[in-house]
C-alpha positions as CSV (number, residue, x, y, z in Angstrom):
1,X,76.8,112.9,93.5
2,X,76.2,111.4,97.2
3,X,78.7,109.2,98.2
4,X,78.0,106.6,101.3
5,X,81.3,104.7,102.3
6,X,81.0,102.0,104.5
7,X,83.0,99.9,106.6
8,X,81.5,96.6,107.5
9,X,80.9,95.0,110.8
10,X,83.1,91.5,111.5
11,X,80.6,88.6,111.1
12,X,79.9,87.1,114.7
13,X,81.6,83.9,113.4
14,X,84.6,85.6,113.0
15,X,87.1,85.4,116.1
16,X,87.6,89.2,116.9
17,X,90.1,91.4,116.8
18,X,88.2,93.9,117.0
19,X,87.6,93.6,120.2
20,X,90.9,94.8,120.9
21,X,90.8,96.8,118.4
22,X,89.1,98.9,116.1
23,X,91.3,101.7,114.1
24,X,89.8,104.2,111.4
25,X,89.5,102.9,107.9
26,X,92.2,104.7,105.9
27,X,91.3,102.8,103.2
28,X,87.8,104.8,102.6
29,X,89.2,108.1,103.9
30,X,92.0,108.0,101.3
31,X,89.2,107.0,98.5
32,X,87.1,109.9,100.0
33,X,90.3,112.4,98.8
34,X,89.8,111.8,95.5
35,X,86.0,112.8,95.0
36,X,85.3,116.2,93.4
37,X,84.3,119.4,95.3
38,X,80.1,119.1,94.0
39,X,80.3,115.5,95.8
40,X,78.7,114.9,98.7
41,X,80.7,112.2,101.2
42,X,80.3,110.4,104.2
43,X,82.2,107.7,106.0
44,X,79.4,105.1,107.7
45,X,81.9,102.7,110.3
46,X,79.4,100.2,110.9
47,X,81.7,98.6,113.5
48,X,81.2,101.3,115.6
49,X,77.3,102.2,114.7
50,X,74.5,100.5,116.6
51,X,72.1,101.1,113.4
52,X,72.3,98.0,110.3
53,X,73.1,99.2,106.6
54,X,69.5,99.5,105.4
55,X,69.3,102.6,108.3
56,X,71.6,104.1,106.9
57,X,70.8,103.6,103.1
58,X,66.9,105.4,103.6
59,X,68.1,108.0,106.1
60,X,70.6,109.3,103.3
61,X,69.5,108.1,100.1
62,X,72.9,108.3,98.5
63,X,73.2,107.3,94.8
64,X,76.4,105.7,95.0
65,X,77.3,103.0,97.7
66,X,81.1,102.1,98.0
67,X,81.9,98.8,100.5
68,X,85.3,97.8,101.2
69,X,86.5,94.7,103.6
70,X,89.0,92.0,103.7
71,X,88.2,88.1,103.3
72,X,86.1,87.7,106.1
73,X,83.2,90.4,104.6
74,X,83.0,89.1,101.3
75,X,79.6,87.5,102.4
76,X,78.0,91.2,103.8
77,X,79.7,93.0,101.3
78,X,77.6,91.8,98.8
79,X,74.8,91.6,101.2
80,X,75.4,95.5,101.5
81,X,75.2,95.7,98.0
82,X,71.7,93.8,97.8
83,X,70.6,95.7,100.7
84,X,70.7,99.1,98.3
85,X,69.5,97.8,95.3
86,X,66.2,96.5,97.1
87,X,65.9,100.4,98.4
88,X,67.2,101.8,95.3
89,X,67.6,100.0,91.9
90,X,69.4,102.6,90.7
91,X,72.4,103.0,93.0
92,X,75.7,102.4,91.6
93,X,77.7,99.9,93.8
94,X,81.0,99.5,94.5
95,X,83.5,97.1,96.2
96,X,87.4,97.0,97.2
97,X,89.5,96.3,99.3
98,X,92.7,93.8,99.6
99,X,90.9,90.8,98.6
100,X,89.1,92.0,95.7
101,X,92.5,93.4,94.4
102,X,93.3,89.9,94.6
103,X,90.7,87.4,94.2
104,X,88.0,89.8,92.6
105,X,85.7,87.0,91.6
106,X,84.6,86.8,95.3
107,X,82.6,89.3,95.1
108,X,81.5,89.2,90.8
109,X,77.8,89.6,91.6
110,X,74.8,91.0,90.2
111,X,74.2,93.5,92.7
112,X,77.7,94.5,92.6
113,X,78.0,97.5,89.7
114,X,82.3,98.0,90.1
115,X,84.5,96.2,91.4
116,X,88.2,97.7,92.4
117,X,90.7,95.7,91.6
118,X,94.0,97.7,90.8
119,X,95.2,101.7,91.4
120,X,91.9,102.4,93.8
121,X,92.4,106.3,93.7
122,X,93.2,106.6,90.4
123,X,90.7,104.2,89.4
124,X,88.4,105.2,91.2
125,X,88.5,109.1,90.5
126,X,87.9,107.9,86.5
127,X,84.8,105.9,87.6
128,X,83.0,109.2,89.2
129,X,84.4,110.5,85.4
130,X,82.4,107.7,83.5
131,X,79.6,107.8,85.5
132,X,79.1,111.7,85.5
133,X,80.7,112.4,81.9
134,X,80.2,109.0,79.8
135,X,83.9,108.3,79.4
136,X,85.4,105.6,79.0
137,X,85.5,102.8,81.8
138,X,89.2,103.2,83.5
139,X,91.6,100.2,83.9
140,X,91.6,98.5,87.5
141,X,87.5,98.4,87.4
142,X,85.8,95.5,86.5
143,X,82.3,95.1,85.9
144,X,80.1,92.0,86.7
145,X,80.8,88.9,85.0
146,X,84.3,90.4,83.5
147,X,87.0,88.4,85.2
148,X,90.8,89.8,85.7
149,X,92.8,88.1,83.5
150,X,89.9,88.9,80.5
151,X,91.0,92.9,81.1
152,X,94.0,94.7,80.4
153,X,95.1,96.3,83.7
154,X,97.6,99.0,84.5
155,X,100.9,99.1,85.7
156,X,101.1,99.2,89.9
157,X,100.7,103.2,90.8
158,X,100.8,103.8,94.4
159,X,99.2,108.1,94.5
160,X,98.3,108.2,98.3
161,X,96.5,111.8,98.3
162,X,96.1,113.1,101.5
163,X,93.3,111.1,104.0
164,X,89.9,113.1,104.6
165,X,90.0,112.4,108.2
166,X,87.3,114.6,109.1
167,X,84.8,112.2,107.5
168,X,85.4,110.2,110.7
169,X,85.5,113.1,113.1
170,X,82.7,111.3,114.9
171,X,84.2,108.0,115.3
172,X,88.0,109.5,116.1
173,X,87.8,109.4,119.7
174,X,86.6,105.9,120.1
175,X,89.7,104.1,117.6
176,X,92.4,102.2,120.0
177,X,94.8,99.4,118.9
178,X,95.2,97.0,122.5
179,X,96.9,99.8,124.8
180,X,97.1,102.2,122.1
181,X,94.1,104.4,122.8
182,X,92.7,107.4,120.3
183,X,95.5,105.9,117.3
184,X,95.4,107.3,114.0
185,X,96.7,105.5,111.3
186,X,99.7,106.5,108.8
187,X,100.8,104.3,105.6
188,X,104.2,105.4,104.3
189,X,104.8,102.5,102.6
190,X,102.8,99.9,100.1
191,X,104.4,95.9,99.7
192,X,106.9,94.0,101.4
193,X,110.6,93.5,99.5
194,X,110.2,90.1,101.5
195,X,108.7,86.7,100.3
196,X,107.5,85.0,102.8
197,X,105.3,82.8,101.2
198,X,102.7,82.9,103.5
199,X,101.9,86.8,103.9
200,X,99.0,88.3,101.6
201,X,100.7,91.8,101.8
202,X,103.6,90.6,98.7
203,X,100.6,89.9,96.6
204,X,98.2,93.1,97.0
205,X,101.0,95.0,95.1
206,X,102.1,92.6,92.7
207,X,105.7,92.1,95.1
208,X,106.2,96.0,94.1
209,X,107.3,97.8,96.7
210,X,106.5,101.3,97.1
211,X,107.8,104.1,99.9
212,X,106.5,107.8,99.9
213,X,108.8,110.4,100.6
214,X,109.6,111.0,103.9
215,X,108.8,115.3,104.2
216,X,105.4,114.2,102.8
217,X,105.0,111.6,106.0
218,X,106.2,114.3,108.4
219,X,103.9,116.9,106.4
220,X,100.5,114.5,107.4
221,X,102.2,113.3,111.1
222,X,102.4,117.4,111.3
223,X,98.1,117.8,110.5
224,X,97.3,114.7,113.0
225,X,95.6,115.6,116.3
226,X,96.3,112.6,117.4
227,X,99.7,111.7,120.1
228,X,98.8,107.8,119.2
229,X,100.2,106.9,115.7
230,X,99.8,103.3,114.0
231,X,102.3,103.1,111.3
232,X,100.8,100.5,109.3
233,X,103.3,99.4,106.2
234,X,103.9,96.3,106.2
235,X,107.3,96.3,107.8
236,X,108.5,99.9,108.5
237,X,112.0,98.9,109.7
238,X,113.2,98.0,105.9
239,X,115.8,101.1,105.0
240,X,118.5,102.4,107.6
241,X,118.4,105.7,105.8
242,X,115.3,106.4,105.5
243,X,114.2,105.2,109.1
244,X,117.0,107.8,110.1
245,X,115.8,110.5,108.0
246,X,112.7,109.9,109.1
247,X,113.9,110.7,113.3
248,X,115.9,113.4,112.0
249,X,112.4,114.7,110.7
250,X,110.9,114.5,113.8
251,X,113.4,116.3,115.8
252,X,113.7,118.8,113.5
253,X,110.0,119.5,113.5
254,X,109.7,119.2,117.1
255,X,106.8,116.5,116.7
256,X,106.1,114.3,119.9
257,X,103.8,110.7,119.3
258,X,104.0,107.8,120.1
259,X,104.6,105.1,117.7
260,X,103.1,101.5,116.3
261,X,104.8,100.0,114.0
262,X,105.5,96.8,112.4
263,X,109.3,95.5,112.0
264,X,111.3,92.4,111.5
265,X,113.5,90.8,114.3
266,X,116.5,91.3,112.1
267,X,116.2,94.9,111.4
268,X,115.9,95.0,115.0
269,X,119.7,92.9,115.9
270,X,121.7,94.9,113.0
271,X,119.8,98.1,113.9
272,X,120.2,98.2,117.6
273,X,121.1,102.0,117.9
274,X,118.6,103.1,115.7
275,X,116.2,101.8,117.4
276,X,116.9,102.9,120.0
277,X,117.2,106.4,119.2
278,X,113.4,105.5,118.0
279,X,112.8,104.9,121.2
280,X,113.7,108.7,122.6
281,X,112.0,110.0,119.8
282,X,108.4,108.4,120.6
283,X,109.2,104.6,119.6
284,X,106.6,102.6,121.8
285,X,105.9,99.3,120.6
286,X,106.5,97.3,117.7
287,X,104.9,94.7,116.0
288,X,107.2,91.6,115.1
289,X,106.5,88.7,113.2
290,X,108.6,86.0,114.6
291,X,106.4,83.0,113.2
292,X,108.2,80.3,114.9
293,X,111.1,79.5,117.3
294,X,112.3,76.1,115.1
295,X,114.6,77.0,112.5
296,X,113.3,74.1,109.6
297,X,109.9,76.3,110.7
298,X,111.6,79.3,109.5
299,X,113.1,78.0,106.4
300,X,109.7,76.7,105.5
301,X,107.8,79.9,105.6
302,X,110.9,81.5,103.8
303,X,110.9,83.9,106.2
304,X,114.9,84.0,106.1
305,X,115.6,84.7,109.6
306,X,116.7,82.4,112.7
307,X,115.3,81.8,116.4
308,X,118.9,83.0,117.3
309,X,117.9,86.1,115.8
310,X,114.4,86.2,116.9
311,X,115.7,85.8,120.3
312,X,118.2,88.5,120.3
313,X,115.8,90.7,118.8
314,X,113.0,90.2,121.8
315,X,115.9,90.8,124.3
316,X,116.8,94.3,122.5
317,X,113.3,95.7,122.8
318,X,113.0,94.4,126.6
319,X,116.2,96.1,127.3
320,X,115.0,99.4,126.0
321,X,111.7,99.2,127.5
322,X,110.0,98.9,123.8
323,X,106.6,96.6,123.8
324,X,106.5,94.0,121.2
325,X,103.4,92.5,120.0
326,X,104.6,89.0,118.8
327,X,103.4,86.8,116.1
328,X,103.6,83.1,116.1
329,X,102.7,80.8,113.6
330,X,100.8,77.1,114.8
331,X,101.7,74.7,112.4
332,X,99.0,72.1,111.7
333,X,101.8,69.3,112.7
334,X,102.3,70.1,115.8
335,X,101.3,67.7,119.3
336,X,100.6,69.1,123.0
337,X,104.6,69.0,123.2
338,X,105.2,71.7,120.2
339,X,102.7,74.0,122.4
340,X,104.2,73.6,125.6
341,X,108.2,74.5,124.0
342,X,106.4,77.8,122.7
343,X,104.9,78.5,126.3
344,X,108.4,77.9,127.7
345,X,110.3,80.0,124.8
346,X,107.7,83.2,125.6
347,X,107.7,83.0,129.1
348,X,111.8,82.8,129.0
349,X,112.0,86.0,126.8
350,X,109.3,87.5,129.1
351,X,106.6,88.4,126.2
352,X,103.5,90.0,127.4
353,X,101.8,90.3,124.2
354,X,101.3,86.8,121.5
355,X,99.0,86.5,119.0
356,X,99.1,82.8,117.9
357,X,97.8,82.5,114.5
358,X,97.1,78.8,113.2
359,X,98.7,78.1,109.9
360,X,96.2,79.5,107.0
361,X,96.3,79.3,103.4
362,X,95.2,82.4,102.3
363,X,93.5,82.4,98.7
364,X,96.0,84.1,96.6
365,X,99.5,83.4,99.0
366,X,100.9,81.1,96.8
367,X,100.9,78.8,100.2
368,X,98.4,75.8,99.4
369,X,97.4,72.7,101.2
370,X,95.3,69.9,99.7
371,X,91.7,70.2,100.0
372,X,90.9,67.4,102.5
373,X,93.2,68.9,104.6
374,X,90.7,72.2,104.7
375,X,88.7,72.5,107.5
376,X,87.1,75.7,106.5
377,X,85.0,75.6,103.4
378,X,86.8,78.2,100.8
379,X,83.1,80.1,100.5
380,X,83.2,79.9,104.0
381,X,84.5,83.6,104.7
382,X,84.1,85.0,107.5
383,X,86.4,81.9,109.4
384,X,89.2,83.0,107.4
385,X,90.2,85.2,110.1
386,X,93.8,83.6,110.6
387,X,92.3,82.7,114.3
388,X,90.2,80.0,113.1
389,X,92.1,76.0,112.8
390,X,92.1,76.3,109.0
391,X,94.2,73.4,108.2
392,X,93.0,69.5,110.4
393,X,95.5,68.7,113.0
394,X,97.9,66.2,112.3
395,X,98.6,64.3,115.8
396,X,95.4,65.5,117.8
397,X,91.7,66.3,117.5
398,X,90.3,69.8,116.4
399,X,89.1,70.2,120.3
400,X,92.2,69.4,121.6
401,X,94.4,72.0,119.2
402,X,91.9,74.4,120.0
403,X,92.2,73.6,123.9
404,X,95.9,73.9,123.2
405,X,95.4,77.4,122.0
406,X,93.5,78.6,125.0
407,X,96.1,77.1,127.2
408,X,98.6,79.0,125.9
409,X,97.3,82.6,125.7
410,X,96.1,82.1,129.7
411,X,99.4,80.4,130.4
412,X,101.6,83.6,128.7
413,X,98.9,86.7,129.0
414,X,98.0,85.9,132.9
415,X,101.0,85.2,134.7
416,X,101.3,87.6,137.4
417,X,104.7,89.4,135.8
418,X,102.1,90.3,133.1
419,X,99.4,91.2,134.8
420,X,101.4,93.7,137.0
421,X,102.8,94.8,133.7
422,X,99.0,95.9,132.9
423,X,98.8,98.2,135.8
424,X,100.9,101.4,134.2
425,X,97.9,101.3,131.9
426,X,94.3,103.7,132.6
427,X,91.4,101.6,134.4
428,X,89.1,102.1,131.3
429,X,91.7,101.1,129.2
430,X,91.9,98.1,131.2
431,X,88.8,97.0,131.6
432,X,88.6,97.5,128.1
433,X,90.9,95.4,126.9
434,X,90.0,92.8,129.7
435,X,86.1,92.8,128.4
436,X,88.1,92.4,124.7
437,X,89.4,89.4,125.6
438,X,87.3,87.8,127.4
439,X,85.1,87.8,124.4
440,X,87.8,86.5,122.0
441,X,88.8,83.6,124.8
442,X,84.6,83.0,124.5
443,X,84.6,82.4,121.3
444,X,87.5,80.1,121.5
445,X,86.0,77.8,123.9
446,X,82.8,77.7,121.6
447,X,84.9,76.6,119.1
448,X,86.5,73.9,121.1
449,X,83.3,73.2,121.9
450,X,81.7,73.0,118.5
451,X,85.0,70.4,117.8
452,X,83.9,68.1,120.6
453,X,80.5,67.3,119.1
């Protein structure tokens, strides 16, 4: 069987990260491990291709097409899926990804054959089965106009087989993540043991939590060419243990990267040596959800930490010369006032990287707001981009919160501490990231400007 897997490009309403950054998708090259030997594979990354889907369809006429994509390519996903019936009304289609694990009537469509919805290699390995031997259906696939809770699924199984990274041998060189340039990704780790009631990662595994053995991480870190490595669990700083086991691992083996990771600020104040014996051992920046800098904030968002703590945490990393790419949370409640306290807080605990993420409701979260409160239609996709003012402003206009948003990126990102931070960076890298964000901060004064009329 011929096997086209494809990655879809961002819609051009969505507000980009990918234009500072675009990392291989794991997801298809860990699908791609679990074909047979007679199948025929290939990765299509139609972020990075110049050439639309239906190119790509007639040049390799493949008879099964498998799409995956998070909220905001629910729309092109099953566009994707039209696209190859119209060529070929005999391709079998198929769709996954996080949100169709979650909210798998998104994409319930005619044109859509399978969709994915629980165990993806396992279930996915019994679907080539059915299809080429006539057995039965697996649990986890649904098809169209079979909803969820009508099916008996499995319980949560978390095989990771071992990514076919050379489906994307073409593509490898151009992956970076901001600074990080030529990353490869690594996923040692599936869930949070956290509730924060606003993260989607909790729901994708059912609040199972799941970590592979550690000599099986160090075995794949060993096979990667690449120095640049974005762990991307959910929180990798979770067990003392195993985060030790893990460095002795790497010193035992001798392996030198660079490290990505995400962790939470109080791992990082109880855990002060280990990370910084991460640090010697390749630790470079990590990835910290602070949310907010108001502890009834905090206690909302049951994120169970403190600003003391968030604060002590940014000062540890600073000290060891660790970058942190910070998360904040924007409330719909808060006034010009709220904004300007942030800008002051970031500033004080000189951060050099924010992303300031409006409060969104995520279908599936558990964290709901009523619907006149919406600003973004739920079929509206590809907004749901967590960059996009979801929720309507409480104490100022649309324009205005957006205008408060640009203010504070160029107020903490351009300050001249910042900038000279930049320099100890290549000047393609820079100018990369500077064309990057110049296109995000464009579409961010559209949007403001879309508010105003």
């Amino acid at each position: 069987m011929k096997i086209m897997m494809v990655r879809p490009a961002p819609p051009k309403e969505t507000i980009g990260l990918q234009h500072v950054m675009v990392v291989e998708p794991l997801e298809l090259e860990v699908l791609a491990a679990v074909t047979d030997e007679d199948d025929e594979v290939l990765i299509i990354d139609l972020i990075l291709e110049k050439k639309g889907i239906e190119y790509f369809l007639k040049k390799h006429k493949p008879d099964m097409l498998c799409v995956t994509g998070y909220i905001t390519n629910v729309t092109c996903m099953k566009e994707y899926c039209r696209i190859a019936k119209s060529i070929n009304p005999r391709i079998v289609t198929v769709t996954g990804g996080v949100h169709v694990e979650v909210i798998p009537s998104d994409l319930d469509d005619i044109t859509v054959d399978f969709r994915v919805v629980r165990n993806a290699t396992i279930a996915f390995k019994g679907l080539l089965k059915h299809l080429k031997c006539g057995s039965d259906l697996p649990q986890g696939i649904l098809r169209p106009g079979i909803k969820m809770e009508e099916v008996s699924l499995p319980e949560f199984d978390f095989y990771f087989p071992r990514p076919r990274r050379d489906l994307v041998e073409r593509y490898r060189s151009k992956y970076f993540y901001i600074f990080h340039n030529k990353v490869a990704l690594v996923k040692t780790a599936f869930g949070c043991p956290y509730k924060c009631n606003f993260c989607f990662c909790r729901v994708i595994t059912g609040d199972n939590f799941y970590q592979r053995d550690i000599e099986d991480v160090l075995d794949e870190l060993n096979d990667i060419k690449e120095t640049e490595i974005y762990i991307v669990d959910d929180d990798f700083l979770v067990n003392p243990a195993r985060l030790t086991q893990f460095m002795d691992g790497l010193e035992k083996r001798g392996l030198k990267k660079h490290f990505l990771i995400y962790g939470r600020s109080d791992f990082i104040t109880a855990h002060e040596d280990l990370i910084s014996r991460f640090k010697n051992l390749g630790l470079a920046t990590v990835i910290v959800g602070f949310e907010s800098f108001n502890d009834e904030e905090l206690k909302k968002y049951n994120k169970m930490t403190d600003v003391e703590t968030n604060e002590r945490a940014m000062k540890i990393l600073n000290n060891l010369g660790i970058d942190c790419y910070a998360t904040v949370i924007l409330p719909p409640h808060w006034e010009r006032r709220d904004f300007d306290l942030l800008v002051r807080k970031m500033i004080e605990l000189d951060m050099k990287y924010v992303n300031l993420q409006p409060l969104t409701p995520l279908p599936g979260t558990g964290f709901v707001v009523d619907a006149e409160k919406l600003l973004i239609h739920p079929g509206d996709y590809p907004k749901w981009d967590l960059a996009h003012v979801a929720v309507k402003p409480e104490k100022m206009s649309v324009r205005e919160y957006y205008q408060c948003i640009i203010d504070s990126y160029e107020k903490i990102l351009f300050r001249p501490s910042v900038l000279k931070n930049h320099l100890r960076y290549s000047l393609p890298m820079l100018i990369k990231m500077l064309h990057g964000s110049w296109k995000v901060h464009r579409q961010y004064r559209r949007k403001a400007k879309e508010a105003e009329e």
